[in-house]
Each structure stands twice: as structure tokens, then as C-alpha cells.
C-alpha positions as CSV (number, residue, x, y, z in Angstrom):
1,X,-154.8,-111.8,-0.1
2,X,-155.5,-111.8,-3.5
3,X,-158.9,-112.6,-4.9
4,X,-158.3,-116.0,-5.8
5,X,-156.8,-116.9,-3.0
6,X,-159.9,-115.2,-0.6
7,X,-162.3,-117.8,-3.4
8,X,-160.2,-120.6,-2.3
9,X,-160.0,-119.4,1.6
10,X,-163.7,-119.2,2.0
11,X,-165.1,-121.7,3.7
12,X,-168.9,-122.7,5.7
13,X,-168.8,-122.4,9.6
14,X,-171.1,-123.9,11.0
15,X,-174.2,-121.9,12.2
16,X,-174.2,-123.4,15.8
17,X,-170.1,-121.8,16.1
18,X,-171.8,-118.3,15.1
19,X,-171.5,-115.6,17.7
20,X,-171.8,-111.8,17.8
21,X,-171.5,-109.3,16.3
22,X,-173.3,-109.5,13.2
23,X,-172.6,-106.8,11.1
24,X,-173.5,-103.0,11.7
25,X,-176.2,-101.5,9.3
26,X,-173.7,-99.7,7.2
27,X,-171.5,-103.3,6.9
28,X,-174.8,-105.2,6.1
29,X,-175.7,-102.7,3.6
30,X,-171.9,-103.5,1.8
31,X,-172.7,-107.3,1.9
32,X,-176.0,-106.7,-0.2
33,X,-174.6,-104.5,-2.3
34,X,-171.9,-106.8,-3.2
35,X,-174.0,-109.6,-3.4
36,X,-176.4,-107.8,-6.0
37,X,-173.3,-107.9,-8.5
38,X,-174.4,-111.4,-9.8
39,X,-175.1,-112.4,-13.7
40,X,-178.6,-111.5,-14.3
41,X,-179.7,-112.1,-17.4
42,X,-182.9,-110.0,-18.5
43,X,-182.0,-107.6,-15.4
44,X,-184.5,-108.8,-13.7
45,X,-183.2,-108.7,-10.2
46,X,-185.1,-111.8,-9.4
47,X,-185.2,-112.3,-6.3
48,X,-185.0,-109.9,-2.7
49,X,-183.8,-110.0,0.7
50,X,-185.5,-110.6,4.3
51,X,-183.4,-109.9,7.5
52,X,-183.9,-112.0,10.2
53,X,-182.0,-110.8,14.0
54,X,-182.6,-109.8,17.4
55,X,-185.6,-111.4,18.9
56,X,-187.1,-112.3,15.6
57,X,-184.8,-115.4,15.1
58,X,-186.1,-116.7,18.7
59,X,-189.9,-115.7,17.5
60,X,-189.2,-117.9,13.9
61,X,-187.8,-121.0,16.3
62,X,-190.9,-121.1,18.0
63,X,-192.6,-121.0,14.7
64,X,-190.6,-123.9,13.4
65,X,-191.4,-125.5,16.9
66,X,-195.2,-125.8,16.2
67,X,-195.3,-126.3,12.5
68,X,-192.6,-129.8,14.1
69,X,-195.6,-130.4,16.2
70,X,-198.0,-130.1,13.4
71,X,-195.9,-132.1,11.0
72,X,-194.6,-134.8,13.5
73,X,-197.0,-134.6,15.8
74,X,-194.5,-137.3,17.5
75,X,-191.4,-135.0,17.4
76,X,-188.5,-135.8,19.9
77,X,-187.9,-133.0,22.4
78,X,-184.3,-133.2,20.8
79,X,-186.2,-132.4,17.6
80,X,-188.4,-130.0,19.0
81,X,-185.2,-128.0,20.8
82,X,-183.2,-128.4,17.4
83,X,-185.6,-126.2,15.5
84,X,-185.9,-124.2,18.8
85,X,-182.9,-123.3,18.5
86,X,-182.4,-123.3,14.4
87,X,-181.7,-119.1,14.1
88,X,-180.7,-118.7,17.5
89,X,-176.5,-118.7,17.2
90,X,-176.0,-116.5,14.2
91,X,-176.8,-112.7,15.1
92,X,-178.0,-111.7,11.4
93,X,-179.7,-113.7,9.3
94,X,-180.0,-112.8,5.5
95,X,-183.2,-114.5,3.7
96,X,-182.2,-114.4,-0.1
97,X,-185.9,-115.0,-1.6
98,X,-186.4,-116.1,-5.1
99,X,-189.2,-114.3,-7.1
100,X,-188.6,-115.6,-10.7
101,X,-190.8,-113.5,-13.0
102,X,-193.4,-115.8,-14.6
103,X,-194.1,-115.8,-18.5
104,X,-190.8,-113.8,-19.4
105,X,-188.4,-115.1,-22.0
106,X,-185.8,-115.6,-19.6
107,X,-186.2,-119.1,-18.2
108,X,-187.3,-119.4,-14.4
109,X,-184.8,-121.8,-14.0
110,X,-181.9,-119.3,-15.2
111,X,-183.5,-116.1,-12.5
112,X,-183.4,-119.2,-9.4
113,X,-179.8,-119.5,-10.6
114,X,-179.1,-115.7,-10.4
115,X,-180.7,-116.0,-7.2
116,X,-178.1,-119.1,-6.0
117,X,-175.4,-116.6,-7.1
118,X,-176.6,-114.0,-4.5
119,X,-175.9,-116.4,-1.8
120,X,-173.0,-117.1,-2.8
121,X,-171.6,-113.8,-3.5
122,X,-173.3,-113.0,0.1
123,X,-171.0,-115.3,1.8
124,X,-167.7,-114.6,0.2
125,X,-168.8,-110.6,0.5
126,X,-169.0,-111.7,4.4
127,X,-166.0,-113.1,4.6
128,X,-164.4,-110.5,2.7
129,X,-165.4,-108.2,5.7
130,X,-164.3,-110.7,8.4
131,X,-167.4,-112.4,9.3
132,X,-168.5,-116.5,9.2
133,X,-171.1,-117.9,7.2
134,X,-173.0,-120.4,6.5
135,X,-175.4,-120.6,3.7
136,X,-178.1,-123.4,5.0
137,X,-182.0,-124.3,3.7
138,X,-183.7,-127.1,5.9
139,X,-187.1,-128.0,5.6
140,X,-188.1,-124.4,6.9
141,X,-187.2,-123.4,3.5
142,X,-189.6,-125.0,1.5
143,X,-192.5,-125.6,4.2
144,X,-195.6,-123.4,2.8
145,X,-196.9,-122.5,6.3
146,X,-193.5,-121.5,7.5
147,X,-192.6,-119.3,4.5
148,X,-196.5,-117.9,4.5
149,X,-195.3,-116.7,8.1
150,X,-191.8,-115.5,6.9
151,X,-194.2,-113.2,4.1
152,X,-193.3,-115.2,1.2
153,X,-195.9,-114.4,-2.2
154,X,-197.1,-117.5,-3.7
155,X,-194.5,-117.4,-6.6
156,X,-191.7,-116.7,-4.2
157,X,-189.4,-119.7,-2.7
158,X,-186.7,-119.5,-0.2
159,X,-183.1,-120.2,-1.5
160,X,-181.1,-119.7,1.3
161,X,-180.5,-118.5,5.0
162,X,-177.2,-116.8,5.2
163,X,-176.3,-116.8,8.7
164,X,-173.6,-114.6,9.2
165,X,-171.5,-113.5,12.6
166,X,-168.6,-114.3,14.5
167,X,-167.0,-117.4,15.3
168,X,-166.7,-119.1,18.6
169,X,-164.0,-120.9,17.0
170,X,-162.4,-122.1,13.6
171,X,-164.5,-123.9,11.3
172,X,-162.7,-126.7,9.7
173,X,-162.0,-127.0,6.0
174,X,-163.2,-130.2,4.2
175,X,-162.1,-132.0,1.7
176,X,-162.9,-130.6,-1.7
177,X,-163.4,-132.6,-5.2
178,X,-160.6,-132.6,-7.6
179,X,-160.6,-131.8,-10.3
180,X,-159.4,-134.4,-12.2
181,X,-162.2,-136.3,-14.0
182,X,-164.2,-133.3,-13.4
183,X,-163.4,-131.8,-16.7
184,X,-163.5,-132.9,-20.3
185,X,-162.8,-131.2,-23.8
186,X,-165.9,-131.5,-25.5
187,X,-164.9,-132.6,-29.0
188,X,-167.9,-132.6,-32.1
């Protein structure tokens, strides 16, 4: 398959449909690597990586199970069970964590972008070695007690949880925009 055509083949399953195995060490090791090649502008490798498997994902569903509670303090149990269960399918979890460097001359805005580009470049790397994906947030991401727990500094933000495994079965492709009206020639 040529590289193009491994772009175009990529696409999100979803997390529930992810199974073992999750990569080895060695394999996970290639994803990261991989996904490091991103544009970086300033070199400031902006942002780092958190791994989240075994009995840790149970451990952060109860976690998101009592910050529900706190939140919602009249959560469904389908709620409740939903974050329960919310890193439970997918047997590695990769945590890419943005930690712009304040006050440098490179924009924060361009190192969270760098940081998006990680993802990304995680999930086709993953694909590349046979593994699903999905690339997902929630409200886990950006809830300050939950990311406290997950070790996140002050300046530090979650931009994505690449859950990454097996598939129990094939993920369906969705339609994607065309591209015409999409581009135009900008003309001064």
C-alpha cells in the first residue's frame, strides 16, 4: 500500500470495538517514535505522553465515576456505567499531553497544534502496524480534578486519548467532505 493510499485507508474504530492485544513495549515504543516526527516549530517538543493499561484504565473509570457523582450529583446509572466503563475496551491507552511553553516567541496556539499532529501521526503510526484507533477527548479531558489525578501541571491540558488495540470487528468508514467548495485560489 502506498503512503497515500494508507492516509486515505485510515480510519477511527470505535473504542467500545477495541480488544487485545495492544501493542508490545518494543511496538509502542515505534508508535511514539513515529509520532514525535511532527512540525515543531521552535523545537520545543511541546507536549509528552502518559500511558494508560492494565488495571489503571479500570482505576481512572472509577475516578470518572465519582467526579460524575460530584458533577451530577443526579447521574443515571447508564451515565455512571458509561464512564465506568470509558478506558475499559482498548488495552493501551496513549495520553498525548500538551505543555505549551509560556512567554516563548512561538505562539501557544502553534505548540497545541504540534501537539494535535502527535495524535494524529499516533493513529496512522498505529494503523501502520495493524492496530485500531481512536483518537477521543470527553469531558475527562478538560475536567481539572480529573487531569490533577491523571498528574497533569497547571499549564498542561489533555489533547487526546489514543486508544489503540484490536478490533472485535470492522469499523465502518463515513462519509468524508469533498472537496469541492473546500478550496479557493486566493487572488490579491
Amino acid at each position: 500500500m502506498s503512503s497515500l493510499e494508507a492516509l486515505n485507508a485510515r480510519i477511527s474504530t470505535p473504542s467500545r470495538m477495541l480488544r487485545p492485544p495492544g501493542p508490545t513495549d518494543a511496538q509502542l515504543a515505534l508508535l511514539l517514535e513515529a509520532a514525535m516526527h511532527v512540525p515543531d516549530h521552535g523545537r520545543l517538543a511541546p507536549w509528552r505522553f502518559l500511558q494508560i493499561s492494565g488495571e489503571s484504565r479500570l482505576a481512572l473509570g472509577e475516578i470518572l465515576v465519582a467526579r460524575l457523582r460530584e458533577r451530577e450529583p443526579d447521574a443515571s446509572a447508564a451515565a455512571l456505567e458509561k464512564e465506568r466503563l470509558r478506558f475499559a475496551c482498548a488495552p493501551c491507552i496513549i495520553t498525548v499531553i500538551g505543555q505549551p511553553v509560556r512567554g516563548h516567541k512561538v505562539p501557544a496556539v502553534e505548540q497545541l497544534l504540534s501537539g494535535g499532529a502527535v495524535c494524529l501521526s499516533l493513529l496512522h503510526a498505529a494503523h501502520a502496524l495493524g492496530f485500531a484507533a481512536q483518537w477521543l477527548t470527553s469531558w475527562a479531558a478538560y475536567d481539572p480534578v480529573v487531569t490533577a489525578r491523571l498528574g497533569l501541571g497547571r499549564d498542561e491540558q489533555v489533547l487526546g486519548f489514543i486508544h489503540i488495540g484490536g478490533s472485535a470487528a470492522a469499523a465502518s468508514e463515513r462519509p468524508r467532505p469533498e472537496l469541492a467548495g473546500r478550496l479557493r485560489q486566493w487572488i490579491p
